[in-house]
C-alpha positions as CSV (number, residue, x, y, z in Angstrom):
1,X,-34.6,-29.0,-2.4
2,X,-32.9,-27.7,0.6
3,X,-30.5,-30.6,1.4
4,X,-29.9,-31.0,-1.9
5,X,-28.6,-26.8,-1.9
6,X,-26.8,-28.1,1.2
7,X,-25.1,-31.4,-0.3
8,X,-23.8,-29.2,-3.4
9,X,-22.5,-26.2,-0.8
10,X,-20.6,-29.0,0.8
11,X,-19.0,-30.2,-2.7
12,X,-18.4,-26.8,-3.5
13,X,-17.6,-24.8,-0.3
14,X,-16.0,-21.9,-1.7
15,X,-19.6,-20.7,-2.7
16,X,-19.7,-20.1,0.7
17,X,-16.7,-18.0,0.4
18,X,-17.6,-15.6,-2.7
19,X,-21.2,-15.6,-0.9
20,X,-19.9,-13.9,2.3
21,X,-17.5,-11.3,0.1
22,X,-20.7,-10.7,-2.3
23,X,-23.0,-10.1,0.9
24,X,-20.3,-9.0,3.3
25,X,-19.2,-6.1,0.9
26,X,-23.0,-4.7,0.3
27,X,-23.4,-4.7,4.1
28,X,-19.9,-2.9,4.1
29,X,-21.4,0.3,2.0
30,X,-24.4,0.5,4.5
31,X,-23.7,3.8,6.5
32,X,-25.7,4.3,10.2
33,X,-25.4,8.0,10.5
34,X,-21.2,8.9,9.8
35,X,-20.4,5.2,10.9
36,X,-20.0,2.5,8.1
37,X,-19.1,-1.0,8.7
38,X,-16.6,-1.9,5.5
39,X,-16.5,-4.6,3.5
40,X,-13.5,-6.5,5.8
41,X,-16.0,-6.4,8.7
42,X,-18.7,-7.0,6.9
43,X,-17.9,-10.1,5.2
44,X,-16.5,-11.7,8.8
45,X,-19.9,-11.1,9.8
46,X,-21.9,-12.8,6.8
47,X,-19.1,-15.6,7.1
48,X,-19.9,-16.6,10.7
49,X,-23.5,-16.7,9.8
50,X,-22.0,-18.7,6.9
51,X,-20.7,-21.0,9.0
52,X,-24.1,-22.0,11.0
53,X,-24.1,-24.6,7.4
54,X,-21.4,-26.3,9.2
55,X,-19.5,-26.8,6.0
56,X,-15.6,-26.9,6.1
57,X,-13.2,-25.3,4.2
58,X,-10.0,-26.0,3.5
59,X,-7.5,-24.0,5.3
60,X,-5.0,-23.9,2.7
61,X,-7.1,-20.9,1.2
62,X,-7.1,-19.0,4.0
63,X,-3.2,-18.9,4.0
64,X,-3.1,-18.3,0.4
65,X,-5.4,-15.6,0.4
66,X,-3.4,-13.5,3.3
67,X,0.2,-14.0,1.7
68,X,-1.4,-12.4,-1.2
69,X,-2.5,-9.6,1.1
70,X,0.3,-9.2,2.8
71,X,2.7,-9.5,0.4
72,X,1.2,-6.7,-1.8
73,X,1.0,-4.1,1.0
74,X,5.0,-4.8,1.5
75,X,5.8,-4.2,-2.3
76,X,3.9,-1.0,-2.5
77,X,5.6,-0.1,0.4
78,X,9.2,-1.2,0.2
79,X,11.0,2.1,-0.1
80,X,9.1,4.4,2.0
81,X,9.5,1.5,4.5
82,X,13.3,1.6,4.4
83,X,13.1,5.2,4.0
84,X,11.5,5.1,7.3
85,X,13.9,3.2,9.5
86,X,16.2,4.7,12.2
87,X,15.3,7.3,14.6
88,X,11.9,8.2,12.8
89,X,10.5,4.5,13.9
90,X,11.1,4.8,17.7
91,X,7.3,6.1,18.4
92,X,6.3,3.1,16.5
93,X,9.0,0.9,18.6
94,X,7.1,2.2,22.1
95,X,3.3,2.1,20.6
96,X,3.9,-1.9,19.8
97,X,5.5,-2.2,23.2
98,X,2.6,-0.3,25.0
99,X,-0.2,-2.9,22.7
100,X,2.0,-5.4,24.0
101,X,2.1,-4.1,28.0
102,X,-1.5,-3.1,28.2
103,X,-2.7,-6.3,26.5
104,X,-0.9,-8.6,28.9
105,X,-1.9,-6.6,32.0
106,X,-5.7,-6.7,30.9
107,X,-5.8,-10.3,30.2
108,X,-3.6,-10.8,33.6
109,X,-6.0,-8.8,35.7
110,X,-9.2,-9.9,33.9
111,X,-8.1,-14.1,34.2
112,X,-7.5,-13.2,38.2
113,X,-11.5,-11.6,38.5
114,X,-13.4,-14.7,37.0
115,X,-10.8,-17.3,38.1
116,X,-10.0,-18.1,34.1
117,X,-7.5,-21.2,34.0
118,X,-4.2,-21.0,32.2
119,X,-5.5,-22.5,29.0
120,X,-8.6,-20.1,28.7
121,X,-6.5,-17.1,29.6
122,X,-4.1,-17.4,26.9
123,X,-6.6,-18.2,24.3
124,X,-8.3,-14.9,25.5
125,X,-5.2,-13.6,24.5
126,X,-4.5,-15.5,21.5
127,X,-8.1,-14.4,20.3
128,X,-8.8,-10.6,21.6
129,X,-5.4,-9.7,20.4
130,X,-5.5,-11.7,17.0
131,X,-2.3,-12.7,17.4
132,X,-2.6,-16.7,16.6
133,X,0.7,-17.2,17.2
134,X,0.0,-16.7,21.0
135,X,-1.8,-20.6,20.8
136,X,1.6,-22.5,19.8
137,X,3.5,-20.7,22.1
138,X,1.1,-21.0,25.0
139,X,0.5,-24.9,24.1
140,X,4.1,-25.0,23.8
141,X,4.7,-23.8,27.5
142,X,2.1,-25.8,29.0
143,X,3.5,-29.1,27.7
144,X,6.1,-28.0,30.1
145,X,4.3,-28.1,33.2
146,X,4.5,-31.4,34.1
147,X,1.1,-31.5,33.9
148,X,-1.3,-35.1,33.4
149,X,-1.6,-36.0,30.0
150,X,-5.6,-35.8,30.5
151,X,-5.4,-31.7,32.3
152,X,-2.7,-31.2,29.2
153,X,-5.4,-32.0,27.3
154,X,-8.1,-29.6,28.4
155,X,-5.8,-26.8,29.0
156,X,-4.4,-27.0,25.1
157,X,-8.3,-27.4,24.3
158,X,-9.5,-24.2,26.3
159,X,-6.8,-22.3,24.6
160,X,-8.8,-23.2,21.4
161,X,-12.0,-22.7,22.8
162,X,-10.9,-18.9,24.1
163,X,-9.3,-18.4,20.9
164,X,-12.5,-19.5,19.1
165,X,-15.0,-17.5,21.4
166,X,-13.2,-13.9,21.0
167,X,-10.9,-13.8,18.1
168,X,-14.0,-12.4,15.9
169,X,-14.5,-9.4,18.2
170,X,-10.9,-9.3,18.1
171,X,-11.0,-8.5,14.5
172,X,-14.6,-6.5,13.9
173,X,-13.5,-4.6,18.0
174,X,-10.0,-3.3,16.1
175,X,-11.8,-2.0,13.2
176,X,-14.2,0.0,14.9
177,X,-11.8,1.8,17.5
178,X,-8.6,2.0,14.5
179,X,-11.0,3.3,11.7
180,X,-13.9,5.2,13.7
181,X,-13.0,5.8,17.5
182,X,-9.6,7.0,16.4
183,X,-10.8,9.3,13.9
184,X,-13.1,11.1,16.4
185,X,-10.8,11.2,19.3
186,X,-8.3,13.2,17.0
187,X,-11.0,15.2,15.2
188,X,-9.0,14.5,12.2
189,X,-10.3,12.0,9.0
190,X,-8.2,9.5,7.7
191,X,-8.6,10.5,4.1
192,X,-8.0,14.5,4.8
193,X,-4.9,13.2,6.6
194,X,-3.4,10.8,4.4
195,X,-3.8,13.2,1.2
196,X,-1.9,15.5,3.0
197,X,0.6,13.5,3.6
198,X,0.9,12.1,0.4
199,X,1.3,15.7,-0.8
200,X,4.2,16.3,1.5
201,X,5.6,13.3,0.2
202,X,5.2,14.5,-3.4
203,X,6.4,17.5,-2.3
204,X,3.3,19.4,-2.5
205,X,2.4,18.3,-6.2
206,X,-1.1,16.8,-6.2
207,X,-1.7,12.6,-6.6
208,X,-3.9,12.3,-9.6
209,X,-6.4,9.0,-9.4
210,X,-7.5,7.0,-12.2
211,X,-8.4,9.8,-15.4
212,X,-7.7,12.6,-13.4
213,X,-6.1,15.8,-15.0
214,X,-4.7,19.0,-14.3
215,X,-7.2,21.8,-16.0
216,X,-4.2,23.7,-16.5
217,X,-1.1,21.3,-17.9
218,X,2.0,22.0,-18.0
219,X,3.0,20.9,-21.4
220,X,1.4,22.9,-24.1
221,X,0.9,23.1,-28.0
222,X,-0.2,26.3,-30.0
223,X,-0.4,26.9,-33.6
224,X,1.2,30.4,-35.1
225,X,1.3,32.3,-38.0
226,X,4.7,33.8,-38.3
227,X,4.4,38.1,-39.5
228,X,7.9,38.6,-40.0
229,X,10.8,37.1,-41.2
230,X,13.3,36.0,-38.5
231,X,16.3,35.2,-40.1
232,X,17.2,32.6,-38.1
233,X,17.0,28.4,-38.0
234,X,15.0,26.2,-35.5
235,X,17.7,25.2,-33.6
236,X,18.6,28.8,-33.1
237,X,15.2,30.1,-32.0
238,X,14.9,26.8,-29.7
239,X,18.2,27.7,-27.6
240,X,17.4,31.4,-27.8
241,X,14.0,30.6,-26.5
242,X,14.3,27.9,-23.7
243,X,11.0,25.5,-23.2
244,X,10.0,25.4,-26.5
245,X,10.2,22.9,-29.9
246,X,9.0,24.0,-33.0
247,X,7.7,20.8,-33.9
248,X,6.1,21.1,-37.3
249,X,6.4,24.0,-40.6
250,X,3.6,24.5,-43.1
251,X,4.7,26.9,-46.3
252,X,2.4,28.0,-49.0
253,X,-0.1,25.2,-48.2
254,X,2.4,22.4,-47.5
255,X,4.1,20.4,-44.6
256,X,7.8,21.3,-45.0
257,X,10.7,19.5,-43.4
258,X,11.5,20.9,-39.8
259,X,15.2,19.7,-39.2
260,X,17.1,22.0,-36.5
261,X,18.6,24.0,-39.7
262,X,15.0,25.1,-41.4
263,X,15.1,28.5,-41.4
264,X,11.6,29.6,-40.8
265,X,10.0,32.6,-43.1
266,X,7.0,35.4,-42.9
267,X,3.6,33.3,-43.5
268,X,4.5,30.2,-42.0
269,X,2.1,28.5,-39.7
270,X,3.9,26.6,-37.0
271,X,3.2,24.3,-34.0
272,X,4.5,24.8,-31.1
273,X,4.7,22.6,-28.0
274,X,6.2,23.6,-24.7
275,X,6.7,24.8,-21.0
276,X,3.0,27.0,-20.8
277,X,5.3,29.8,-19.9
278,X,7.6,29.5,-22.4
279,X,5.3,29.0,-25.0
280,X,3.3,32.6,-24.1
281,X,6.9,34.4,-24.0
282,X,7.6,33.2,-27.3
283,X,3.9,33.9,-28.8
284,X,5.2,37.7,-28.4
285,X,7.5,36.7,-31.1
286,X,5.8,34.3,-33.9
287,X,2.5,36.4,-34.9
288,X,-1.1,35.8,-34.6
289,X,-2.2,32.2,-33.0
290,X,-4.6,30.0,-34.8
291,X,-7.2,28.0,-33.4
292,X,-6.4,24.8,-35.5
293,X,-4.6,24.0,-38.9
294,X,-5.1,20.7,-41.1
295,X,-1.7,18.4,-41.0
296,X,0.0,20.1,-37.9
297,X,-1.1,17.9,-35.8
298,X,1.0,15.2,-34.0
299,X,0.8,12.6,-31.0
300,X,2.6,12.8,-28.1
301,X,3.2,10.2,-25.3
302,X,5.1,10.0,-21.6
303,X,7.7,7.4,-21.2
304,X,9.5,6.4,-18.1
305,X,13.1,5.9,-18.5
306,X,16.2,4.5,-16.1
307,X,18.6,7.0,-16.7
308,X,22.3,4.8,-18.0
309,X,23.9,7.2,-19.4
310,X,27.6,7.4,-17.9
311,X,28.5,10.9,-19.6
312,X,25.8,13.3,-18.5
313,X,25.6,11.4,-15.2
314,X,26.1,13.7,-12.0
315,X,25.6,16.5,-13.9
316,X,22.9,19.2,-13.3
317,X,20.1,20.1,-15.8
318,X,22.0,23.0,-16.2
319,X,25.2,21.3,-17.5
320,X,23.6,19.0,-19.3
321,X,21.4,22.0,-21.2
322,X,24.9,23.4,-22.3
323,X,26.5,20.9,-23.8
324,X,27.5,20.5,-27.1
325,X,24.7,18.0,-28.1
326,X,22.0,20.0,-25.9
327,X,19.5,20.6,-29.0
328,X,19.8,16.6,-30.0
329,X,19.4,15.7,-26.6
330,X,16.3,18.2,-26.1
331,X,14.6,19.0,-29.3
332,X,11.0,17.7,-29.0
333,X,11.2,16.7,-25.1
334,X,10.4,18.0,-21.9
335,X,11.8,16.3,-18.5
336,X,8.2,16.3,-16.4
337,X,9.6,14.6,-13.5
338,X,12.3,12.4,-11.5
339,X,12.6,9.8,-9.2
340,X,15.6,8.4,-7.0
341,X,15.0,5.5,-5.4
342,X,11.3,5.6,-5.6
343,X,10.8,9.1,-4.1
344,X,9.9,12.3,-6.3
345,X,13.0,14.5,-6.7
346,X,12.4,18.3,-6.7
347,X,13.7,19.7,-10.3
348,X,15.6,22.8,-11.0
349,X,18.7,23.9,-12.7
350,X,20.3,22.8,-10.0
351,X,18.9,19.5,-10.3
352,X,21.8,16.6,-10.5
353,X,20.8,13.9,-13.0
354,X,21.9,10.2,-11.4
355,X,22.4,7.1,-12.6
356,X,19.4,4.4,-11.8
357,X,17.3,7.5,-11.8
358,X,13.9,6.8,-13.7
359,X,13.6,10.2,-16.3
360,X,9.5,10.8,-16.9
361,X,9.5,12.5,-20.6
362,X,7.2,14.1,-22.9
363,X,6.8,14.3,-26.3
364,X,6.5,13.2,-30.2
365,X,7.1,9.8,-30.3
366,X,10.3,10.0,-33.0
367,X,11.7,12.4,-30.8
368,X,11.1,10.4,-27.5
369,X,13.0,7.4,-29.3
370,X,15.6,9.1,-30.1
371,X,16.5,10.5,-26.5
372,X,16.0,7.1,-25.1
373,X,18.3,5.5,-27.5
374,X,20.8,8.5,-25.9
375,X,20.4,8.1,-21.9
376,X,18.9,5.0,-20.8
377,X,16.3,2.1,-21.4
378,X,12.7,2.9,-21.4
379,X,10.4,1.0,-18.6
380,X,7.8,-1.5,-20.1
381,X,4.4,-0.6,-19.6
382,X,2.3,-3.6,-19.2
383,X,-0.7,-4.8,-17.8
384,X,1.0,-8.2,-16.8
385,X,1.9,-8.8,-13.7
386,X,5.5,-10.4,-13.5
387,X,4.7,-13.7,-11.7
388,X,8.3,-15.0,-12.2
389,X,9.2,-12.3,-9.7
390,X,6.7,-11.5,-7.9
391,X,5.9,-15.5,-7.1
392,X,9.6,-16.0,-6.3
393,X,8.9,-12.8,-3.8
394,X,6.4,-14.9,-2.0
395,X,8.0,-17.8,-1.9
396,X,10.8,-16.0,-0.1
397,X,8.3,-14.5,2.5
398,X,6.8,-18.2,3.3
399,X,10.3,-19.9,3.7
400,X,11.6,-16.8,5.8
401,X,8.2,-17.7,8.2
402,X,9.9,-20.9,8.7
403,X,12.6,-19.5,10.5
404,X,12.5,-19.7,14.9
405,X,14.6,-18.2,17.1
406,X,14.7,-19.2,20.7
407,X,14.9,-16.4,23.0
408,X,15.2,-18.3,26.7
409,X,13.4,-21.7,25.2
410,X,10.5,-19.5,24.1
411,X,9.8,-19.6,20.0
412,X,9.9,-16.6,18.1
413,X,9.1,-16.6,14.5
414,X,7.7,-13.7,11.9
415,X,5.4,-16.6,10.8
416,X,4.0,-16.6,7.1
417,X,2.3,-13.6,7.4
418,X,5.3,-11.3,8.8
419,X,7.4,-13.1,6.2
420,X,6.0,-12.8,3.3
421,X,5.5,-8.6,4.5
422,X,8.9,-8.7,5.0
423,X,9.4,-10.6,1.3
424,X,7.1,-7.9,-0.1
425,X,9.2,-4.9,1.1
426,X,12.7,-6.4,0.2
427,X,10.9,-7.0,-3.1
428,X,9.7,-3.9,-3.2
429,X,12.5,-2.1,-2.5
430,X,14.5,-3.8,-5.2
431,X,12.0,-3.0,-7.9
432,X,12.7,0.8,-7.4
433,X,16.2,0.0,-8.0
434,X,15.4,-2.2,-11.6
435,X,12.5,-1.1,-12.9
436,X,12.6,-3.5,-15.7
437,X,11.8,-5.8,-13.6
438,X,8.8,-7.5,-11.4
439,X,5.7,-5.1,-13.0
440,X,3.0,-5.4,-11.2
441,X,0.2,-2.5,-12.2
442,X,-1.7,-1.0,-9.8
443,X,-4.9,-2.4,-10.5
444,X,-3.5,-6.0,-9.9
445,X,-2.1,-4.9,-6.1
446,X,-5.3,-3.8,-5.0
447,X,-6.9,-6.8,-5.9
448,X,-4.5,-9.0,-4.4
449,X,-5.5,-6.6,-1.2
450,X,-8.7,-6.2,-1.5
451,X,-9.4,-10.1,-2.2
452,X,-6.8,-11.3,-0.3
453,X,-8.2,-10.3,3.0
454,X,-11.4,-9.8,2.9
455,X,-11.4,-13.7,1.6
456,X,-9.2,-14.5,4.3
457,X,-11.1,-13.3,7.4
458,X,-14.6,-14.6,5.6
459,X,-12.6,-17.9,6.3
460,X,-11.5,-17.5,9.5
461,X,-15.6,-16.9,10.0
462,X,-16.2,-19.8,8.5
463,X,-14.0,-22.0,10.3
464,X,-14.3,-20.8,13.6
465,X,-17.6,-19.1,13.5
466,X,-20.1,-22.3,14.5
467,X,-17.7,-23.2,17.5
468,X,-17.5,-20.2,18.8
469,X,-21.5,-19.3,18.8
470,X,-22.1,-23.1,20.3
471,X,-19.4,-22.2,23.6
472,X,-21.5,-19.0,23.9
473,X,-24.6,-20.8,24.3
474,X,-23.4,-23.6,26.9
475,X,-21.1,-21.0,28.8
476,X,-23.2,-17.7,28.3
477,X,-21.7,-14.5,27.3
478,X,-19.4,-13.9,29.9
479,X,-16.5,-14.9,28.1
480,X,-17.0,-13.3,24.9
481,X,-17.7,-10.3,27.1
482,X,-14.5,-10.3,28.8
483,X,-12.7,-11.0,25.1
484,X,-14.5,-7.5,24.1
485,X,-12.7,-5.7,27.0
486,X,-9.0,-7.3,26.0
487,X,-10.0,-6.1,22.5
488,X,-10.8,-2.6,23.3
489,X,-9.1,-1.2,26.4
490,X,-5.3,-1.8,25.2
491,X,-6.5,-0.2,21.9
492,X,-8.6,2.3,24.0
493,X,-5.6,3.3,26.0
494,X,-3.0,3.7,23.4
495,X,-4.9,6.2,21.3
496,X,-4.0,9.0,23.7
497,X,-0.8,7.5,24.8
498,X,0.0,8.0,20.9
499,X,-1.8,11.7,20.3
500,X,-0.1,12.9,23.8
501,X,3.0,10.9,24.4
502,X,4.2,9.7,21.2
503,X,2.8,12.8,19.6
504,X,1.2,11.2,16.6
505,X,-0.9,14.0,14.4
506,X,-1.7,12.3,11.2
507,X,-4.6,10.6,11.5
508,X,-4.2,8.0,8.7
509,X,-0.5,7.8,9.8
510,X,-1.6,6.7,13.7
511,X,-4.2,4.2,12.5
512,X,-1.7,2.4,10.8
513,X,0.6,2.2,13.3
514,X,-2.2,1.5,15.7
515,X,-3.5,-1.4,13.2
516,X,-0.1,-3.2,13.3
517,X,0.9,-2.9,17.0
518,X,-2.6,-4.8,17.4
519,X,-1.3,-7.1,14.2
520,X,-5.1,-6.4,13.1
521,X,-5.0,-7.0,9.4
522,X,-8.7,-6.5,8.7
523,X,-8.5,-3.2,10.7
524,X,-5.4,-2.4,8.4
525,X,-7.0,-3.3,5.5
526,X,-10.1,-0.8,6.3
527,X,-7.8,2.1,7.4
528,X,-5.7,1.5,3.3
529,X,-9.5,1.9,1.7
530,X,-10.7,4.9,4.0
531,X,-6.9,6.5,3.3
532,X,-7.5,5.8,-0.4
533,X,-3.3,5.4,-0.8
534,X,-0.6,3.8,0.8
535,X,0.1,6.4,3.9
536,X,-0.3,3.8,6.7
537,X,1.2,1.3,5.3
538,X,4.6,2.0,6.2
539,X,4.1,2.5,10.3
540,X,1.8,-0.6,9.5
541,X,4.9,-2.7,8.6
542,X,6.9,-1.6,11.1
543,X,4.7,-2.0,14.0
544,X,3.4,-5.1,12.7
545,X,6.7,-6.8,12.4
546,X,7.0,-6.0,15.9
547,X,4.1,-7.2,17.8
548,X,4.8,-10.5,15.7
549,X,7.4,-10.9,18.1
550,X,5.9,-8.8,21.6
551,X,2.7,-10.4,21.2
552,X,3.8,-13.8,20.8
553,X,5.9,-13.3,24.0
554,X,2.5,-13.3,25.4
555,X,1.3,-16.6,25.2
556,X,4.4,-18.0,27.6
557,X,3.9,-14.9,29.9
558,X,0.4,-15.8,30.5
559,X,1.0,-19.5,31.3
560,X,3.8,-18.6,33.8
561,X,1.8,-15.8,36.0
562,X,-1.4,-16.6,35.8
């Protein structure tokens, strides 16, 4: 029974795979007093169990399952991440240089004390670090010792074996001191933080989450009887009264026509829909309200709309409110919000109305057609994702990892992973700009990050897992001992050279940027579900492009002084 469970696990490996995200994430939710593992860590733990099977699995997944990570994070990110660059990225610029110093001097000193050769030192680094490009650039430097084919040999193999022996620390090590450590040395939470932030971004208007609501909403209907005869049409009441649409008439029993010249008589019940402040300044007016009345009802909807319109374009909501069109161009629908370039824009009278600018409207839907017939095209809502796009995106971010540059005969190269971030925030950033294009909702990005990485480190378990618990048992602990230390003291180091130096004071803010000077993806990816939104994500990119290239450096380094 057993072998024949074993033969079909090795047909079938990916069991293995789903089995270390199904177990790894219910270990994840265990808490030990305030301190909770996470489903990343977790299911790189289950997965080097896992791997005890000895069944392989094809690498090919692994690197399919981080460019889906990896590119998602940059597309949610793309224009905060531009946004971002300049002046405002130097502290982000010096923490990935001090990851970078403090990692090569612990590894330096630490190879010196137990007489580690060249090969197991920069696998240490390779592994404690998790920066895997540090392997091809340390092989690549030893080839040019002029070493014997047969000490090549071993050297390139105790980079593997150091990589191997450490690089699983290296991930579950960065988790625990990004996530937990960091959050206690700051006495600050990562969620607290990151709302906050979030709020400043939105400039202080609150980030609702799935069905959320506001108790009190901004756009309001009430139903009137009218105890006097005004004299007067809709349209004239409507640009007396500003923030309101009379949106339907019922006379002697019967749903009249409510065009903008209706004059509106004593006895008539109408609905009214409107700014909530508006609507109880013009309640003074109409009569008694009603609690309900039978056919003056009507559905409304919110659209998003790019703003096209050439004629009203530059113009404040103040001009545009006095032109000669104003009632067509507002009857029936209320401007709730604006965005330039992805980024909420505050709205007064004052406000200036830009072209590209995506419009968020409320209101009946004939009336909302009509208005977007008038300024722009509406933005499709869909639950498709936009796979010609967003598949080009990656395709982009895996051809850009091709690319090397050659600083002083040393290789320098984003890789696939830093390309297809990069890919994800050039993608990004043009979606904001044509919204029509490359949908990708919500619910689809966090899957590709949730799913992307936590598959992607169960497979690094099970690839590297069984290897690296046989060199512990011939060489002992030592080893995976001093891998802990090159994990943890750089990391250790930089949290106050951050909080003090670099003055850092956002909790969910630092970890990211802490995550990605350490290029610690699965430490990244716990630090985006304890934030619960995409706060860290920009110092995340930026820091991570960086050690891409200062950690690599490493590997070359290490060869030379050691």
């Amino acid at each position: 029974m057993l072998n024949w469970i074993l033969n079909g696990i090795k047909e079938s490996p990916e069991i293995l795979l789903f089995l270390s995200l199904s177990l790894g994430y219910t270990i994840g939710k265990l808490r030990f007093g305030k301190f909770q593992l996470g489903s990343v860590a977790g299911s790189l733990l289950v997965a080097v169990l896992l791997s005890l099977l000895n069944v392989s699995i094809d690498s090919g997944i692994k690197a399919i399952l981080f460019a889906l990570f990896i590119y998602a994070v940059g597309y949610e990110s793309g224009p905060q991440f531009f946004r971002s660059l300049g002046v405002k990225s130097i502290r982000e610029i010096f923490l990935a240089l001090f990851i970078a110093i403090t990692g090569f001097i612990t590894v330096f000193v630490l190879a010196r004390l137990f007489h580690l050769d060249k090969g197991l030192a920069a696998g240490l680094a390779a592994g404690g670090l998790t920066q895997s490009a540090i392997i091809g650039t340390a092989g690549d430097a030893l080839s040019h010792l002029g070493l014997s084919p047969e000490e090549l040999q071993k050297m390139q193999a105790n980079v593997a074996i150091g990589y191997a022996v450490t690089y699983i620390f290296g991930s579950l090590g960065a988790i625990i001191i990004c996530v937990n450590l960091l959050q206690k040395f700051m006495g600050r939470d990562i969620r607290d933080d990151a709302v906050a932030a979030e709020m400043n971004q939105l400039h202080g208007a609150v980030a609702l989450e799935g069905t959320q609501g506001m108790a009190l909403t901004g756009i309001v209907g009430r139903v009137y009887r009218i105890n006097q005869d005004f004299g007067k049409t809709i349209q004239d009441i409507e640009m007396q009264i500003k923030g309101i649409t009379i949106e339907r008439v019922k006379r002697n029993g019967k749903v009249i026509d409510s065009a903008s010249t209706t004059l509106l008589k004593q006895k008539d019940i109408i609905l009214v829909v409107g700014h909530r402040q508006a609507v109880i300044k013009a309640s003074e007016q109409f009569g008694p309200e009603l609690p309900s009345e039978s056919g003056l009802d009507i559905i409304v909807d919110t659209k998003d709309v790019v703003f096209r319109n050439s004629t009203y374009a530059n113009q404040t909501l103040k001009q545009i409110r006095a032109t000669e069109n104003a009632f067509q161009i507002q009857h029936g629908v209320y401007l709730i919000g604006i965005q330039r370039a992805g980024e909420k824009v505050e709205m007064d009278d004052n406000t200036q109305i830009k072209m590209g600018d995506v419009l968020t409207i409320y209101g009946a839907e004939s009336d909302l057609q009509r208005v977007i017939k008038s300024i722009g095209q509406m933005i499709p809502q869909s639950t498709k994702t936009d796979w010609s796009y967003h598949g080009l995106g990656v395709v982009v971010g895996l051809i850009i990892g091709w690319i090397i540059v050659r600083i002083g005969g040393i290789p320098i190269t984003l890789g696939s992973g830093g390309g297809a971030l990069l890919s994800g925030l050039i993608f990004g950033w043009i979606r904001t700009r044509h919204q029509i294009i490359g949908n990708m909702p919500s619910a689809a990005s966090q899957f590709m990050k949730d799913f992307g990485l936590a598959g992607f480190v169960a497979v690094v378990g099970l690839q590297t897992g069984l290897q690296a618990i046989t060199t512990i048992r011939e060489q002992g602990l030592s080893l995976f001992l001093i891998g802990v230390v090159v994990t943890i003291l750089p990391l250790i180091l930089a949290i106050p050279f951050g909080r003090y130096v670099l003055r850092y004071d956002n909790a969910a803010v630092f970890a990211g940027a802490l995550a990605g000077s350490r290029s610690a993806n699965p430490a990244f990816g716990e630090i985006l579900d304890k934030a619960g939104n995409s706060i860290p994500t920009t110092p995340f990119a930026i820091t991570y492009a960086l050690a891409n290239v200062f950690l690599t450096l490493l590997g070359p380094l290490i060869v030379a002084l050691v």
